[in-house]
PANU-226696 format. One record per residue (C-alpha): residue in three letters; chain; x, y, z. Coordinates in pm, 1 decimal. Layout:
// PANU-226696
<node aa="Ala" ch="A" X="X" Y="Y" Z="Z"/>
...
// end
This chain:
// PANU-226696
<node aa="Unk" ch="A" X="-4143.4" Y="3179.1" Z="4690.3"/>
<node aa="Unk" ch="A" X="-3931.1" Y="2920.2" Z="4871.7"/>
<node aa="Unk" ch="A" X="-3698.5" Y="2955.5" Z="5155.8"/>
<node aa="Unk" ch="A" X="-3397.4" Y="2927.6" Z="4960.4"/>
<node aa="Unk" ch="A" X="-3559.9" Y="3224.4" Z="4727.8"/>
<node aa="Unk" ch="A" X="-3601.6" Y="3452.4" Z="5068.8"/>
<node aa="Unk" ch="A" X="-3267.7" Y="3373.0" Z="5224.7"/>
<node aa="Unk" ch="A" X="-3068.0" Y="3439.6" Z="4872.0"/>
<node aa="Unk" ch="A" X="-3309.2" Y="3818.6" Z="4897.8"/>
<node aa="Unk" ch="A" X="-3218.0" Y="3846.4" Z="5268.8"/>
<node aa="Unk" ch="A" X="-2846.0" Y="3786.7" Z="5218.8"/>
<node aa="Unk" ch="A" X="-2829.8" Y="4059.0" Z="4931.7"/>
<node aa="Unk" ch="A" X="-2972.3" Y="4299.3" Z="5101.4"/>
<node aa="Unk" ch="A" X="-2779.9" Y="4230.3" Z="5408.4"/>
<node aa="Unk" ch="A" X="-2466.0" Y="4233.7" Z="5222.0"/>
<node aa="Unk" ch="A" X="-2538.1" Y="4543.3" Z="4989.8"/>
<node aa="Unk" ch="A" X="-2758.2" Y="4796.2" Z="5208.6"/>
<node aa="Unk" ch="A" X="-2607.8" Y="4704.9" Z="5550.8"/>
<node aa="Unk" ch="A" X="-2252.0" Y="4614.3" Z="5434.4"/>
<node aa="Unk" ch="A" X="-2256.8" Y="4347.4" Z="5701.4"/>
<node aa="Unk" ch="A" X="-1977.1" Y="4074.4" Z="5565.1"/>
<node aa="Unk" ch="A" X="-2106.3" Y="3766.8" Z="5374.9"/>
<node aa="Unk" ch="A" X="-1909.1" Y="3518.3" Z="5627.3"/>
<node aa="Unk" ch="A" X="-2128.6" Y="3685.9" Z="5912.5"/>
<node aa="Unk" ch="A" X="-2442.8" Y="3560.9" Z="5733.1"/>
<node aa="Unk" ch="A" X="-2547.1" Y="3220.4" Z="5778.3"/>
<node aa="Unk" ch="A" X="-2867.2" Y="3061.0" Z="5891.7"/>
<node aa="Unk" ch="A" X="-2797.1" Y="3023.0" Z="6319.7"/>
<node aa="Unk" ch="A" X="-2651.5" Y="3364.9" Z="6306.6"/>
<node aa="Unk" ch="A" X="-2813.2" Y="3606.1" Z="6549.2"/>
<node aa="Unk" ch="A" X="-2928.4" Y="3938.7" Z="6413.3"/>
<node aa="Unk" ch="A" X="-2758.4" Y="4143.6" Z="6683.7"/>
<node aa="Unk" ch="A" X="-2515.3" Y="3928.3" Z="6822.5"/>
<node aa="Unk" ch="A" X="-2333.9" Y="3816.9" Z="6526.5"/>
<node aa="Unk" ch="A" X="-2453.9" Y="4093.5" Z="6223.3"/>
<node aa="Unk" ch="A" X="-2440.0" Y="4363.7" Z="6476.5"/>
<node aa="Unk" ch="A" X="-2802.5" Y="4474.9" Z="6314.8"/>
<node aa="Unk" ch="A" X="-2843.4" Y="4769.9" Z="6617.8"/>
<node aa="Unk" ch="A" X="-3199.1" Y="4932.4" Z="6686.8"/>
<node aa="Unk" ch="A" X="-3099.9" Y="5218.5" Z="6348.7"/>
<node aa="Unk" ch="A" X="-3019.2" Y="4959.1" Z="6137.3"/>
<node aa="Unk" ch="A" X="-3358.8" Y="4749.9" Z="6252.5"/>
<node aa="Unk" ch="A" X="-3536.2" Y="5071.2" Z="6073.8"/>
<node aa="Unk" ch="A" X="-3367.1" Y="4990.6" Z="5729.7"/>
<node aa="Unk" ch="A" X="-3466.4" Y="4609.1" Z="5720.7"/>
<node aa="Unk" ch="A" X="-3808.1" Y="4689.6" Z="5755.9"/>
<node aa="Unk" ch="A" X="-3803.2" Y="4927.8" Z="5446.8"/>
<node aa="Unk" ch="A" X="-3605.6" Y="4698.2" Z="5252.4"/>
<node aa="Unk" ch="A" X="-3826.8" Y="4383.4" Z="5383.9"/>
<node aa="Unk" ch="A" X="-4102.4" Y="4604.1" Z="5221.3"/>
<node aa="Unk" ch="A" X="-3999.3" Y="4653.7" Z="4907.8"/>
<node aa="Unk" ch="A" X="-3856.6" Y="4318.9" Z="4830.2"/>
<node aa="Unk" ch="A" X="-4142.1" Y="4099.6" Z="4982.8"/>
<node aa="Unk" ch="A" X="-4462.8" Y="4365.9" Z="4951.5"/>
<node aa="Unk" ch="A" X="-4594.1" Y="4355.5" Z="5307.6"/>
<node aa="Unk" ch="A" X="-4519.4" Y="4583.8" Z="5619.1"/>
<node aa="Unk" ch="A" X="-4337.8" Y="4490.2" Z="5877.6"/>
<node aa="Unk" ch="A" X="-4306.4" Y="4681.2" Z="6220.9"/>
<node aa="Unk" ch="A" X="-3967.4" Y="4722.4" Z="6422.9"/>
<node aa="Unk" ch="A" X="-4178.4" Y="4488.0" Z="6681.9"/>
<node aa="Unk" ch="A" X="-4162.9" Y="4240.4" Z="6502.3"/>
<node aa="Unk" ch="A" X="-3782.5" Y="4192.2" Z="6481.2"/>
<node aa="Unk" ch="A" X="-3788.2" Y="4198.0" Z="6880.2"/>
<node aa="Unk" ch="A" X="-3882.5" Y="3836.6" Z="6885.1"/>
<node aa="Unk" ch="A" X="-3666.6" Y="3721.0" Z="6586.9"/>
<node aa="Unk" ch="A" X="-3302.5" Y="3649.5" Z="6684.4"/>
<node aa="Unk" ch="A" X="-3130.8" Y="3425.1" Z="6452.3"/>
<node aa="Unk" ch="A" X="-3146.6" Y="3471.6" Z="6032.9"/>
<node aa="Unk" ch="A" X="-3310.1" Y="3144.2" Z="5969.9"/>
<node aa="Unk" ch="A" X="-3602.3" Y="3293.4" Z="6256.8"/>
<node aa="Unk" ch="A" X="-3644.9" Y="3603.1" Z="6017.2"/>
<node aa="Unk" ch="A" X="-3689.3" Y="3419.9" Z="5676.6"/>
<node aa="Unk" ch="A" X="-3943.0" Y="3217.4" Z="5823.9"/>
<node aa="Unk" ch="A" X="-4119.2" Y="3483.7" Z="5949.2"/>
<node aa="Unk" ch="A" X="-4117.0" Y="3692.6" Z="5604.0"/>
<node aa="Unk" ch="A" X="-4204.8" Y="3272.4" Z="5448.9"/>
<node aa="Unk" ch="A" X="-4541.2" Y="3303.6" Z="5657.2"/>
<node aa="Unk" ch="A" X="-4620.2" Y="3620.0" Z="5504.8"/>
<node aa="Unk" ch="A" X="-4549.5" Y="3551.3" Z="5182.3"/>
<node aa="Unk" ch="A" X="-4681.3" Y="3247.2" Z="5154.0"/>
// end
């Protein structure tokens, strides 16, 4: 799966299950800063990160990624 591939996945799910607004999305965004993704919603992108990409992630893990292009790199290395 490429990058492109993830980010188009990422943005849809952003856009439909968090209703966070398309403009707000873009690659140097930060999760909390500029999506508002707060420490609930953190809970719901590690479901949906699940089920779209078929490995587990932990809330952790999201403590160390800030910006959107950080987080589909990190689902990239576990993909493959």
């Amino acid at each position: 799966m490429s990058i492109e591939q993830i980010e188009e996945k990422v943005k849809a799910f952003l856009v439909e299950e968090l209703e966070i607004d398309e403009d707000k999305i873009y690659g140097e965004a930060r999760l909390k800063e500029d999506m508002g993704i707060d420490s609930l919603e953190v809970v719901d992108v590690v479901v949906l990160v699940e089920q779209e990409f078929g490995f587990k992630m932990k809330p952790e893990d999201f403590k160390e990624l800030h910006t959107l292009d950080q987080f589909c790199q990190f689902i990239a290395q576990r993909v493959g």
